[in-house]
ROGU-290955 format. One record per residue (C-alpha): residue in three letters; x, y negated, z negated. Coordinates in steps of 0.05 Angstrom, whole numbers, padded with zeros to 5 digits, always signed. Example, Ala and Ser with C-alpha at 12.3 -4.5 7.8 and 13.67 -1.06 7.14 Angstrom:
// residues 2
ALA+00246+00090-00156;SER+00273+00021-00143;
//
This chain:
// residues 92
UNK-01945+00505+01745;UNK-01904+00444+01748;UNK-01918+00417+01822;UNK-01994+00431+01804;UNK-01987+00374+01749;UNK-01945+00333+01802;UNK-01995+00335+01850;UNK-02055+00325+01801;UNK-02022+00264+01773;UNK-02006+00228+01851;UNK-02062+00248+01881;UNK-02115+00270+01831;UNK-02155+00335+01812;UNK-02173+00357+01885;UNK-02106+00347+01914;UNK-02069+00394+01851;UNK-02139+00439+01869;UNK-02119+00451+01938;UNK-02038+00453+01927;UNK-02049+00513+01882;UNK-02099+00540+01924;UNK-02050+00534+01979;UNK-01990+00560+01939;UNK-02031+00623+01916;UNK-02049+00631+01993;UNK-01972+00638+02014;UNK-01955+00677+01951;UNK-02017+00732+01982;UNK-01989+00731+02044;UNK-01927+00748+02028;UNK-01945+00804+01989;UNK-01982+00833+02047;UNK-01928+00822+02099;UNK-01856+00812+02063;UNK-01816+00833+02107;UNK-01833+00768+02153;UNK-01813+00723+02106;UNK-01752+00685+02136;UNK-01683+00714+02106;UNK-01634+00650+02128;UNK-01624+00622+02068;UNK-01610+00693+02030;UNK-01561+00700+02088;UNK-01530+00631+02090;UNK-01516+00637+02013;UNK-01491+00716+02008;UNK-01558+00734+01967;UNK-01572+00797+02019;UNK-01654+00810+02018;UNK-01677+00743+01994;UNK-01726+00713+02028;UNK-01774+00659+02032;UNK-01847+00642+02048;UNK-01874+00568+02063;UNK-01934+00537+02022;UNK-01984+00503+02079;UNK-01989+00436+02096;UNK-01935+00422+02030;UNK-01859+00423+02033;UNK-01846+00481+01980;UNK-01831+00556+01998;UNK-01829+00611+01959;UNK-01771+00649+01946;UNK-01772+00725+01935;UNK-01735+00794+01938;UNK-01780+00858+01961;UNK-01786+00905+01914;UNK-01808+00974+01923;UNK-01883+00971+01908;UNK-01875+00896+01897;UNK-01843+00821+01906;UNK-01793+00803+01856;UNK-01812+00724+01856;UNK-01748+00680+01846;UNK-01775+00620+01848;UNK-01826+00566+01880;UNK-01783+00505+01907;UNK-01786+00446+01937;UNK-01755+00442+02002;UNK-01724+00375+01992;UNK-01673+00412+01943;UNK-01604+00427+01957;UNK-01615+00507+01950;UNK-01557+00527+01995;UNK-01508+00496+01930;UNK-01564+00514+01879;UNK-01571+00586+01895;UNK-01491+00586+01930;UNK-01465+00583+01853;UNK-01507+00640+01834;UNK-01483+00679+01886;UNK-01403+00677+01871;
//
């Protein structure tokens, strides 16, 4: 995982250790309870069902579709990016 590596190389082996524990956390949760994930940004860019889930104590959120017996990851992102034009593109 890319961010792991980030946050290994700025702020060594136990920061990377606890962002991927972190990120692994969020992912679990929101396999057990989906449906609370928020839905704005799905909504803001047309993408009906996606949803997202926020890492702990780091500025990334998962983003995810539920499935019937699963999620359907999309993608772990960065919250800094600019996902409404990223994702708005893919939705046209």
């Amino acid at each position: 995982m890319d961010d792991t590596r980030y946050y290994r190389k700025v702020g060594g082996d136990d920061l990377g250790e606890r962002f991927f524990a972190a990120a692994l956390a969020a992912l679990r949760a929101a396999e057990r309870r989906p449906n609370v994930g928020s839905p704005g940004l799905g909504e803001l860019c047309d993408l009906p069902g996606l949803r997202s889930w926020r890492v702990q104590r780091f500025p990334l959120r998962w983003y995810y579709f539920i499935g019937d017996d699963r999620l359907d990851v999309v993608r772990l992102l960065a919250d800094a990016q600019d996902l409404v034009n990223l994702l708005g593109d893919r939705a046209g």
